[in-house]
TORKOL-4160 file (C-alpha; in steps of 0.2 Angstrom, whole numbers, padded with zeros to 4 digits, m for minus):
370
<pt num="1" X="m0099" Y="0028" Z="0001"/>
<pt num="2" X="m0103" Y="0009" Z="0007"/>
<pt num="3" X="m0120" Y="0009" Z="0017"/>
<pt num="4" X="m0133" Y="m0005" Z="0021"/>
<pt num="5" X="m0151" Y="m0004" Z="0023"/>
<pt num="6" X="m0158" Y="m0017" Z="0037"/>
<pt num="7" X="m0175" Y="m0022" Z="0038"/>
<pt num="8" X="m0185" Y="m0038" Z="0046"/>
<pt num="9" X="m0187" Y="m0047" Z="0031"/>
<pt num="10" X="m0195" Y="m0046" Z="0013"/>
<pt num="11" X="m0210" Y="m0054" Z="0013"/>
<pt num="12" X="m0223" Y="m0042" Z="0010"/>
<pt num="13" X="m0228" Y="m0023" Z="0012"/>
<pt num="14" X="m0224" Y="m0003" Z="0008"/>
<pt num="15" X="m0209" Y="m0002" Z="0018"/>
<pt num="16" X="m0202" Y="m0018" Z="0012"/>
<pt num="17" X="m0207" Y="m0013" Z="m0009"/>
<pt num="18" X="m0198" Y="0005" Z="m0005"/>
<pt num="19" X="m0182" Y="m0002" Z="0000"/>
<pt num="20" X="m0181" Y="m0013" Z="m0016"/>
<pt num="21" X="m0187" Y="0000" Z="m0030"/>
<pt num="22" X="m0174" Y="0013" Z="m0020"/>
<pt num="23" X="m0160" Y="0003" Z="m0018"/>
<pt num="24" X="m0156" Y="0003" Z="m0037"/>
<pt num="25" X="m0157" Y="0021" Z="m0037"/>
<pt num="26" X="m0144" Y="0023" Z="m0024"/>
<pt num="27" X="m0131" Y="0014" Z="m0031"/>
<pt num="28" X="m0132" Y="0025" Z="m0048"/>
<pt num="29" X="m0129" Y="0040" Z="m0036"/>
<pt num="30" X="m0111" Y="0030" Z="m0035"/>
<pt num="31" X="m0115" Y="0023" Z="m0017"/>
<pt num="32" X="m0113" Y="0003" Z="m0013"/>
<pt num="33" X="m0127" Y="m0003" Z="m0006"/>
<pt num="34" X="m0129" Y="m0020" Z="0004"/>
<pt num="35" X="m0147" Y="m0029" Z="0011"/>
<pt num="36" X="m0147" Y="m0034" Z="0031"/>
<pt num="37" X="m0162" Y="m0046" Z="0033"/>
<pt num="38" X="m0168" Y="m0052" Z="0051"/>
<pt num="39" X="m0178" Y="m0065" Z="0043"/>
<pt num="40" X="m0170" Y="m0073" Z="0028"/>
<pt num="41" X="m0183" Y="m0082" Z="0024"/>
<pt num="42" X="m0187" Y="m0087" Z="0005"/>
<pt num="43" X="m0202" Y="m0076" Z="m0003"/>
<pt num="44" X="m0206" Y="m0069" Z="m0020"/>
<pt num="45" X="m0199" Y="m0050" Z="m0015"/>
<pt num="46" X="m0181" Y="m0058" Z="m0011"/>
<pt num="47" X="m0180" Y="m0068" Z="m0026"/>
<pt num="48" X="m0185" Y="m0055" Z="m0037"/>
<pt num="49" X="m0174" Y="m0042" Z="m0029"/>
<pt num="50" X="m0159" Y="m0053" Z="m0030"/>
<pt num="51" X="m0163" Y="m0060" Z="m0047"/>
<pt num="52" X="m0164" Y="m0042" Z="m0055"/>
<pt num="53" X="m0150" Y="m0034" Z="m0048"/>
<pt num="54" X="m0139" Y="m0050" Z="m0039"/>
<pt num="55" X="m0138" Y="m0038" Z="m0023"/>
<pt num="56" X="m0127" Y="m0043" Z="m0008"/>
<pt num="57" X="m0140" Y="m0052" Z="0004"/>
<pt num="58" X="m0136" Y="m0053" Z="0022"/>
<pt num="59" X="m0147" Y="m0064" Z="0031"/>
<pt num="60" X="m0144" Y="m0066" Z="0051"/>
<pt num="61" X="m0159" Y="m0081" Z="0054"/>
<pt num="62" X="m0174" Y="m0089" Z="0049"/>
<pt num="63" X="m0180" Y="m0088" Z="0064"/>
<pt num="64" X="m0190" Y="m0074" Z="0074"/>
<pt num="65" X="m0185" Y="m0058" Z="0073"/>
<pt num="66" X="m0189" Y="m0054" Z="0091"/>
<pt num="67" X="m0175" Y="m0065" Z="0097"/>
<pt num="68" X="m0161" Y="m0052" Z="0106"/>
<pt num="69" X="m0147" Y="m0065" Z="0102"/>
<pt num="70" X="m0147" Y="m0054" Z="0085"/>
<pt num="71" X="m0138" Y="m0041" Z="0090"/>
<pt num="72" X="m0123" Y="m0050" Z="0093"/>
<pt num="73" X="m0126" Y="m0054" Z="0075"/>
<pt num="74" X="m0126" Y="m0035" Z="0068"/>
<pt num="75" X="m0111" Y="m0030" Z="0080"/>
<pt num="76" X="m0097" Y="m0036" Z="0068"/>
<pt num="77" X="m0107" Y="m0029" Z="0053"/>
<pt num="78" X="m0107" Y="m0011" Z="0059"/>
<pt num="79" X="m0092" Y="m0005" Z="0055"/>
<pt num="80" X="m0093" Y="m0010" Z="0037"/>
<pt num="81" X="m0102" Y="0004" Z="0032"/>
<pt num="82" X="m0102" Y="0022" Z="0035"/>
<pt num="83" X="m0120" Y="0021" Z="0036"/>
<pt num="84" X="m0134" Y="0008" Z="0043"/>
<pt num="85" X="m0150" Y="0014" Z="0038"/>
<pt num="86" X="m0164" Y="0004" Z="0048"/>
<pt num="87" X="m0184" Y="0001" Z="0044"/>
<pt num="88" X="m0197" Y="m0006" Z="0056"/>
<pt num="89" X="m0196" Y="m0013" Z="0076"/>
<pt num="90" X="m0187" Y="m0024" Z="0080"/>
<pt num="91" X="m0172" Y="m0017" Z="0069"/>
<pt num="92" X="m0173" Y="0000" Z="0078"/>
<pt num="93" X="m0169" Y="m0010" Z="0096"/>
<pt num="94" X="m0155" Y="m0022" Z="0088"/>
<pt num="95" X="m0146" Y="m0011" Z="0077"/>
<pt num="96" X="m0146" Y="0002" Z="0091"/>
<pt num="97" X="m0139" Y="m0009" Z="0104"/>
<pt num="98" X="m0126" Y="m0017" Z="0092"/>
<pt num="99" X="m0121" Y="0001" Z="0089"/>
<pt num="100" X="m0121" Y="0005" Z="0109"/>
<pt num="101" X="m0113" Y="m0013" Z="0113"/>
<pt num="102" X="m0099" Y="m0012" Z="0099"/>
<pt num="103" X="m0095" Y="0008" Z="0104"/>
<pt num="104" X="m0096" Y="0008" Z="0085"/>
<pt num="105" X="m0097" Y="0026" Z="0075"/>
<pt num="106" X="m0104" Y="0023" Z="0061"/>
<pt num="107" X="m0120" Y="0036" Z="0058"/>
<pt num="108" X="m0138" Y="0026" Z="0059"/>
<pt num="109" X="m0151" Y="0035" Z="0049"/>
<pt num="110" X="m0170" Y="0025" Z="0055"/>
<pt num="111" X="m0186" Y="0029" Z="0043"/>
<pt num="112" X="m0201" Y="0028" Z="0055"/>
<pt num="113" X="m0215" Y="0021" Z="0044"/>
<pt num="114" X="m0230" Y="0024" Z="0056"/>
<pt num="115" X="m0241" Y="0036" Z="0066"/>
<pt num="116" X="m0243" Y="0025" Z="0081"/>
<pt num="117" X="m0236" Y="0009" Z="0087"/>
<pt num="118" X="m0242" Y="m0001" Z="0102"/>
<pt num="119" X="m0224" Y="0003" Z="0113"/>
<pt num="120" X="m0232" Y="0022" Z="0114"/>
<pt num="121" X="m0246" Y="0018" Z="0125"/>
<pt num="122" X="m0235" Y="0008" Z="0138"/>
<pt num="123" X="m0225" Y="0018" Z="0151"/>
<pt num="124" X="m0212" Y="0007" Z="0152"/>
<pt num="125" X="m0209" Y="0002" Z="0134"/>
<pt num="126" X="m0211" Y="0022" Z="0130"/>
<pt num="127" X="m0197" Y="0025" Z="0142"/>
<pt num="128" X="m0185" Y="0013" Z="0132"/>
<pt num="129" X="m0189" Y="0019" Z="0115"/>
<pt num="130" X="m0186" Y="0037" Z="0120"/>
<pt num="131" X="m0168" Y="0031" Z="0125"/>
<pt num="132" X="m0165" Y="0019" Z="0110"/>
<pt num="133" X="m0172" Y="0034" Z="0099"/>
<pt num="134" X="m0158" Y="0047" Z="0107"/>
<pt num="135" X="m0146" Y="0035" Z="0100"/>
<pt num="136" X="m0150" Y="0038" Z="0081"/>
<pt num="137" X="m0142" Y="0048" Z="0072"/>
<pt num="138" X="m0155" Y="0056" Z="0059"/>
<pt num="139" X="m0174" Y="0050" Z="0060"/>
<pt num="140" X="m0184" Y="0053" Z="0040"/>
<pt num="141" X="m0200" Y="0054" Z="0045"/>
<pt num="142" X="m0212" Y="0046" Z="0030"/>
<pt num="143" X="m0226" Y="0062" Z="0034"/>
<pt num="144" X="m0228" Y="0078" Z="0043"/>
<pt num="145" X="m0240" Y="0066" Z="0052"/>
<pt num="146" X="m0227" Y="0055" Z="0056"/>
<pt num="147" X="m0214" Y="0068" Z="0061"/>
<pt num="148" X="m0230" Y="0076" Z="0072"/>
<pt num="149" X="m0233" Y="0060" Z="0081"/>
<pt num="150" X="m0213" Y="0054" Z="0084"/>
<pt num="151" X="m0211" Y="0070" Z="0093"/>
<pt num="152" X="m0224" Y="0071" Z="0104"/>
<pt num="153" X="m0219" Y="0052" Z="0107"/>
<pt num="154" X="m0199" Y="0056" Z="0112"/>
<pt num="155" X="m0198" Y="0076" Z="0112"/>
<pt num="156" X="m0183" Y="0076" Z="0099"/>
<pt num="157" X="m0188" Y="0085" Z="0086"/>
<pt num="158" X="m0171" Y="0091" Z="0079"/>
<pt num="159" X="m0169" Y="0071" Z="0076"/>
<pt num="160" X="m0183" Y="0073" Z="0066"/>
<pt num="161" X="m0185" Y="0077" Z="0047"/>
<pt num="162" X="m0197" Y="0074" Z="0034"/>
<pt num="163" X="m0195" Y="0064" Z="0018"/>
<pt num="164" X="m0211" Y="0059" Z="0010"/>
<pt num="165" X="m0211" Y="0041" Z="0002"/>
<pt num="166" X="m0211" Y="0039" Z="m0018"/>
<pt num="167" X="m0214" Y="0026" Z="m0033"/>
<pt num="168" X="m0208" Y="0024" Z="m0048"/>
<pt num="169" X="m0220" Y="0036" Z="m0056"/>
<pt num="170" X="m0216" Y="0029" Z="m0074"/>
<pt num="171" X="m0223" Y="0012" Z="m0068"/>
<pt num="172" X="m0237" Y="0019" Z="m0064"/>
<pt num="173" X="m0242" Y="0032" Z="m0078"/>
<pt num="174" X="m0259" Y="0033" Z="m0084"/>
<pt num="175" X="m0252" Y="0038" Z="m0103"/>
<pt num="176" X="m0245" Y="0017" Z="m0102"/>
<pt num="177" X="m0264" Y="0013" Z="m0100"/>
<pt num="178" X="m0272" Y="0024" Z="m0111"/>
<pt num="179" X="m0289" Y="0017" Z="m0105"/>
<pt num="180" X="m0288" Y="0017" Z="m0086"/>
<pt num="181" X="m0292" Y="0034" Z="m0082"/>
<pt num="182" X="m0313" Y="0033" Z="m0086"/>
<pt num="183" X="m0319" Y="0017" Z="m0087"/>
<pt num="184" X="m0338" Y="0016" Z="m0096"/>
<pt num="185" X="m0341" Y="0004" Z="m0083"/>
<pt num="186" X="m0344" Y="0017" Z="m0069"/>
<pt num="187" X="m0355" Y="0026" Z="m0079"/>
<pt num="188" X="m0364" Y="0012" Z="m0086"/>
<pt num="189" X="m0366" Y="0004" Z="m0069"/>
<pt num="190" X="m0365" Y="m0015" Z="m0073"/>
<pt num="191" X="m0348" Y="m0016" Z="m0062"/>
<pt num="192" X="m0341" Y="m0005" Z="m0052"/>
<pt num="193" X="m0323" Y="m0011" Z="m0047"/>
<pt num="194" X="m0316" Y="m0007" Z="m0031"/>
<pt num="195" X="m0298" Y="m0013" Z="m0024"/>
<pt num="196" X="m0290" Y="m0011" Z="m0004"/>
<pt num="197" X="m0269" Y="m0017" Z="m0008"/>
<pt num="198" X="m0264" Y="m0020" Z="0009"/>
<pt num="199" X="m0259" Y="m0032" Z="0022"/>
<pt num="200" X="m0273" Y="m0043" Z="0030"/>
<pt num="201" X="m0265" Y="m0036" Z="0048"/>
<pt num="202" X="m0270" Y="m0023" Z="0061"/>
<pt num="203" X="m0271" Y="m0008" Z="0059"/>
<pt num="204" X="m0277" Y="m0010" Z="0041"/>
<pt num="205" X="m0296" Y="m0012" Z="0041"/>
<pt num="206" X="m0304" Y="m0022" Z="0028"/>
<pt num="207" X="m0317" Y="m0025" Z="0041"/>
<pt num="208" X="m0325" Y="m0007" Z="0038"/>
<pt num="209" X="m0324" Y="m0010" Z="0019"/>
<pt num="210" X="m0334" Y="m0028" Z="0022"/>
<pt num="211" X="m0347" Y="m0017" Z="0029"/>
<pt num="212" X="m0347" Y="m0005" Z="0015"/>
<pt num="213" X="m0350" Y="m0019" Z="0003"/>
<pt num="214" X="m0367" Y="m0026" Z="0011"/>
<pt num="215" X="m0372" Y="m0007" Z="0010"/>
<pt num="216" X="m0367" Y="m0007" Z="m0008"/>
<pt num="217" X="m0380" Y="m0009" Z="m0023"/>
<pt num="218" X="m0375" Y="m0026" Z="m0031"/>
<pt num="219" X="m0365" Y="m0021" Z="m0046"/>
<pt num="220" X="m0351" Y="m0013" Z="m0035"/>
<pt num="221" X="m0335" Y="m0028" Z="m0036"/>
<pt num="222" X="m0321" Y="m0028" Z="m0022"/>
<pt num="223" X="m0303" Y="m0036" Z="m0024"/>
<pt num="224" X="m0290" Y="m0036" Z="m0010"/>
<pt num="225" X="m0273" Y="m0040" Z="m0014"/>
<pt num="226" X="m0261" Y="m0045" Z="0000"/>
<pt num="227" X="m0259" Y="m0057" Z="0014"/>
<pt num="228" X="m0257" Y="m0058" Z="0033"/>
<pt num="229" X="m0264" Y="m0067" Z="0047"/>
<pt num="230" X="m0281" Y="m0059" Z="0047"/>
<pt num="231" X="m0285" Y="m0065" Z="0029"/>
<pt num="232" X="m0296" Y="m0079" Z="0034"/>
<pt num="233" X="m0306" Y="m0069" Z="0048"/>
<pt num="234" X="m0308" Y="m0056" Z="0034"/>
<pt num="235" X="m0313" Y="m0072" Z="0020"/>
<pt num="236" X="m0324" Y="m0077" Z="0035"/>
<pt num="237" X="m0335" Y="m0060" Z="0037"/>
<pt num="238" X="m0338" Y="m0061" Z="0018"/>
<pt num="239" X="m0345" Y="m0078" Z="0018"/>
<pt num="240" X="m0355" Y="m0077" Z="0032"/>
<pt num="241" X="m0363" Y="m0060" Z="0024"/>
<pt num="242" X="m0366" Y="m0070" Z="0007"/>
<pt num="243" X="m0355" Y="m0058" Z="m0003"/>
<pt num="244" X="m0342" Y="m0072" Z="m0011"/>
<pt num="245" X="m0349" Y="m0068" Z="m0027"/>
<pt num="246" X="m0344" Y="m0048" Z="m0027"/>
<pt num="247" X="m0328" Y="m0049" Z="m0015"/>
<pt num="248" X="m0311" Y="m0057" Z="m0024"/>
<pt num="249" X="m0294" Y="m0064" Z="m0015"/>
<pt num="250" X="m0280" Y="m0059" Z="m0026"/>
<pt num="251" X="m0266" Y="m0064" Z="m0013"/>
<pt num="252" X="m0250" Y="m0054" Z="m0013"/>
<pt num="253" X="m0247" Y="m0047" Z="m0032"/>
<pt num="254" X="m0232" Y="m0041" Z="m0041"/>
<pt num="255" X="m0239" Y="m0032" Z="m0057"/>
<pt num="256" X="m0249" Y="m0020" Z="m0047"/>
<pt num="257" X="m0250" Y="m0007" Z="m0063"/>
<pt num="258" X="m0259" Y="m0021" Z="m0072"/>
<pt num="259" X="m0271" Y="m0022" Z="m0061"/>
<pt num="260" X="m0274" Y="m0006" Z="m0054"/>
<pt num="261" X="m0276" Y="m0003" Z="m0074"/>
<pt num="262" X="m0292" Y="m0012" Z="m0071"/>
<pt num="263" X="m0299" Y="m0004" Z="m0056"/>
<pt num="264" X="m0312" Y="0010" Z="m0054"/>
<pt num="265" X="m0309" Y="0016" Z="m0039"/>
<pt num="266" X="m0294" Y="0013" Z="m0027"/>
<pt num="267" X="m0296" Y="0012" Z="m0006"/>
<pt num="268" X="m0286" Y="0015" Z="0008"/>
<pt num="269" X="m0297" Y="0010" Z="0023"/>
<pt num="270" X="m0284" Y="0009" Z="0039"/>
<pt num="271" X="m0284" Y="0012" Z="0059"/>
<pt num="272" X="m0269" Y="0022" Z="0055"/>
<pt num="273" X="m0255" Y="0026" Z="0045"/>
<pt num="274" X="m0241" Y="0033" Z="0042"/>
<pt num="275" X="m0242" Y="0040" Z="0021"/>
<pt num="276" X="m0252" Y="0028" Z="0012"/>
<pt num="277" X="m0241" Y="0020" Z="m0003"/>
<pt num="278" X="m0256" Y="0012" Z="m0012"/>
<pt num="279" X="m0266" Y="0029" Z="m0014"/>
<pt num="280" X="m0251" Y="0036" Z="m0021"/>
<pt num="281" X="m0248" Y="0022" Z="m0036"/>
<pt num="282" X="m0267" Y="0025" Z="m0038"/>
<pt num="283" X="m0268" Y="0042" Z="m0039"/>
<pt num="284" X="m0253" Y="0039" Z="m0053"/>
<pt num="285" X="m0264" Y="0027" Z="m0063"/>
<pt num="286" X="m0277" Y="0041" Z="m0063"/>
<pt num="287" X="m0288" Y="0033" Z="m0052"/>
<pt num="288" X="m0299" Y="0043" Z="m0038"/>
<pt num="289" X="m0296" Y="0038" Z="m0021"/>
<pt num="290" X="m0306" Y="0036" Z="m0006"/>
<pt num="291" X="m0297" Y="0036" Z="0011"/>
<pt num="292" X="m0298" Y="0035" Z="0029"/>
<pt num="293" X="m0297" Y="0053" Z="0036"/>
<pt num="294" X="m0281" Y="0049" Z="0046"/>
<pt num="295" X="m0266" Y="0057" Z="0051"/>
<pt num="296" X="m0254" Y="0054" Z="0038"/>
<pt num="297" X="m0265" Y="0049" Z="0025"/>
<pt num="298" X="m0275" Y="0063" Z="0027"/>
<pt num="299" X="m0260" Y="0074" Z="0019"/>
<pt num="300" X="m0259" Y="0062" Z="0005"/>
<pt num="301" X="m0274" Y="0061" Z="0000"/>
<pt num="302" X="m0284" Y="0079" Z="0006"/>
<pt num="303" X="m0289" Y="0088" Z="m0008"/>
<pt num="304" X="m0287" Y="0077" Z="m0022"/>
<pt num="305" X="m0295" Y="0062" Z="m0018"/>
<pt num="306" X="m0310" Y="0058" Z="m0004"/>
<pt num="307" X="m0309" Y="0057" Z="0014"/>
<pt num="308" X="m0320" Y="0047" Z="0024"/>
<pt num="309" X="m0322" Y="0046" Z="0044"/>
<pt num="310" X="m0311" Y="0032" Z="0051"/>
<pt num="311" X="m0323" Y="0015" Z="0054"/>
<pt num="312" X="m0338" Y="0023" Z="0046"/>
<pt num="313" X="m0346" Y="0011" Z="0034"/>
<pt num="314" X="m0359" Y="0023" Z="0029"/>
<pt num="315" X="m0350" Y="0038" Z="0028"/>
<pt num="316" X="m0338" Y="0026" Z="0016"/>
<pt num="317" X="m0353" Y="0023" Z="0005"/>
<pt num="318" X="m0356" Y="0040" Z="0004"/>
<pt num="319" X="m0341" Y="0043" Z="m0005"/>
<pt num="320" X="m0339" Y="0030" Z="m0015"/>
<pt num="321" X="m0356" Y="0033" Z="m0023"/>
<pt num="322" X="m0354" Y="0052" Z="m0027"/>
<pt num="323" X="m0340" Y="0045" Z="m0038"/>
<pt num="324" X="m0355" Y="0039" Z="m0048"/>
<pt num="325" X="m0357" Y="0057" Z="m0055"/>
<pt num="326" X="m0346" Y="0060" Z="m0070"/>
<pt num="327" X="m0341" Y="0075" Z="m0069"/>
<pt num="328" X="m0336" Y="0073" Z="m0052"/>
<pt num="329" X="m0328" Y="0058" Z="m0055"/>
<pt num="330" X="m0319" Y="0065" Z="m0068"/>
<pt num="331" X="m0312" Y="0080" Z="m0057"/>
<pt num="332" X="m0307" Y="0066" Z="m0045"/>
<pt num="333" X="m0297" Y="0057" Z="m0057"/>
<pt num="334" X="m0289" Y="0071" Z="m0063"/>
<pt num="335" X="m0284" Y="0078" Z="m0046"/>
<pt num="336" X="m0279" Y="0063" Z="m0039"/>
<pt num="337" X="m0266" Y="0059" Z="m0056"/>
<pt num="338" X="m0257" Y="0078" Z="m0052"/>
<pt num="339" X="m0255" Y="0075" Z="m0035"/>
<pt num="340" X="m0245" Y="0061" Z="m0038"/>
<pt num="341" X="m0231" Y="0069" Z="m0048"/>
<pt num="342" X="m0227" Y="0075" Z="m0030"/>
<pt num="343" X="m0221" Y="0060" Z="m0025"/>
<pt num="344" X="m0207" Y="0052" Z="m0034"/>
<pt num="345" X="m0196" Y="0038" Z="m0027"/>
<pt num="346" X="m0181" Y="0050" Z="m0036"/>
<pt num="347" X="m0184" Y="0065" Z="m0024"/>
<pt num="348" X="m0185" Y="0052" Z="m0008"/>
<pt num="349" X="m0169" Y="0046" Z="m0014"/>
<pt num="350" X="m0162" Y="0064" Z="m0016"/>
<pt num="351" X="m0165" Y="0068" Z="0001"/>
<pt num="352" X="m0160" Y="0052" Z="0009"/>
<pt num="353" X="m0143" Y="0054" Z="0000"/>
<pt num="354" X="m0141" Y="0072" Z="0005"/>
<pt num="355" X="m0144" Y="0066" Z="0025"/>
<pt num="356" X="m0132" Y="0053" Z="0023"/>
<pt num="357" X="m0118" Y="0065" Z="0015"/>
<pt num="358" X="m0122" Y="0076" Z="0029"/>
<pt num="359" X="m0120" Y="0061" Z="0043"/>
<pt num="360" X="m0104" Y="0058" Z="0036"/>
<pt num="361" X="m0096" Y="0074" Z="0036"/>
<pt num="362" X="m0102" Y="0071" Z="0055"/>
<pt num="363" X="m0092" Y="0057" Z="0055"/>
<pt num="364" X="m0077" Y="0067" Z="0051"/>
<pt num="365" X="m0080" Y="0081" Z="0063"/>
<pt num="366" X="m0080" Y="0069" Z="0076"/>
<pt num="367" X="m0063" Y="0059" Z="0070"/>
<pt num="368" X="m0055" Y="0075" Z="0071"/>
<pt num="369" X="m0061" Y="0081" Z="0086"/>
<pt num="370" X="m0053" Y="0066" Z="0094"/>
């Protein structure tokens, strides 16, 4: 079986990190597995990708990725596979209308990575996403939330499925950093080290943990690793509240275990989205976490780790400071480190692969129906 996966490029985020720890996995299930780019920029998640496995690259431009003239690029790749599996807008509208323009059969499974997007607020834009949805084959929704939200958005839910995301939970065992799981520094109170791993972009809101840090005793550190074009409004809020000395850049990482090793507490402070990858590779390193009480993450995190109103600075505080009680924080840790096992790239993969057998047997129905 010869499929490609299409996404807009790999710089930096959950949904670009899923496609390269799965795509290794795929290919052991015996299936030959090519990368589509939209942006085939250089950056430090293409070279390692293609370093470690010398993967087929395709790359259409190195320019935007909103440029329409990029379907005519995808319409002679189509029929190469028997599957196309697309992440992310824009490769939902290309690959849909390369499919549509080149009368091509071949089966598009989409994964829909978020709760909310801004085309669902717009009349018209909702009226073309319901159509270019209606030409996908199998959508794997990341979340129940996910699925919950795509179907009140276009009102297909037999399209609809879900298929929770996963990590290489090995990478992320506590029992390979024996001395992460209760640091004497959270007890002891001379630092308290706090970490957000996310994009500097909306909806992702650093902003509420900023304010949570002012309201913070002193010996409570923060580090945010990732990128993005907010980065310097956020570097800008921390200087102009004087807390340059407690909050740390780390820039967009690669040895996230290490330094999640090295963490006491792990955040997921966001406007919305659609699983939460980051509380899962903290809940793995036995790490308690403490989220924003959001659709989709909500199911992630809910009765392992802590929930905190969406925006709320105070109500953030609160929970981060009843970690401060051992026993509790203990508990947490504990909770949060079997919640994880629940979540292993191996099963994502599993379920991926059984959809995909499922849309070629499709494929075959129809061939013979004609």
């Amino acid at each position: 079986m010869k499929i490609a996966h299409i996404i807009n490029s790999l710089s930096t985020g959950g949904a670009e990190k899923l496609i390269l720890d799965s795509i290794p996995i795929y290919e052991k299930k015996g299936m030959e597995v090519d990368l589509i780019l939209l942006d085939d920029n250089a950056s430090p998640f293409r070279e390692r990708f293609q370093n470690a496995y010398h993967k087929n690259i395709i790359g259409l431009s190195k320019s935007s990725i909103y440029n329409p003239l990029l379907i005519f690029k995808l319409i002679p790749l189509i029929n190469r596979y028997s599957i196309i599996h697309g992440h992310l807008f824009p490769v939902l509208y290309w690959l849909v209308f390369a499919k549509v323009f080149s009368r091509s059969r071949t089966k598009i499974v989409y994964t829909e990575h978020s709760t909310n997007n801004k085309r669902r607020n717009h009349p018209i834009l909702k009226f073309i996403d319901r159509y270019v949805y209606s030409k996908v084959d199998v959508i794997g929704c990341i979340s129940e939330g996910t699925k919950k939200e795509l179907d009140k958005h276009i009102n297909m839910p037999s399209k609809t499925v879900v298929i929770n995301n996963g990590i290489d939970l090995s990478l992320f065992s506590s029992k390979n950093f024996r001395n992460s799981l209760l640091k004497s520094s959270v007890l002891a109170k001379d630092s308290i080290q706090l970490i957000q791993v996310a994009s500097f972009r909306f909806p992702k809101d650093q902003a509420t943990v900023i304010e949570a840090m002012k309201l913070l005793p002193a010996y409570y550190k923060l580090s945010f690793v990732g990128d993005g074009p907010l980065r310097n409004d956020i570097e800008e809020k921390v200087y102009s509240n004087g807390l340059e000395n407690r909050v740390t850049f780390l820039g967009n990482r690669y040895d996230m275990p290490t330094i999640l090793s090295n963490i006491d507490i792990v955040l997921v402070s966001s406007k919305y989205e659609g699983f939460a990858l980051t509380a899962v590779e903290g809940m793995a390193m036995g790490k308690p976490i403490v989220a924003s009480n959001v659709i989709g993450v909500s199911e992630v995190v809910d009765g392992a780790g802590l929930l905190f109103e969406r925006g709320n600075a105070k109500d953030l505080v609160t929970k981060i400071m009843l970690l401060e009680n051992e026993v509790f924080f203990k508990e947490v840790c504990e909770k949060c480190l079997n919640r994880s096992r629940e979540y292993s790239i191996e099963k994502m993969v599993d379920k991926y692969f059984e959809l995909y057998i499922s849309s070629i047997r499709m494929v075959n129905l129809d061939k013979n129906a004609v």
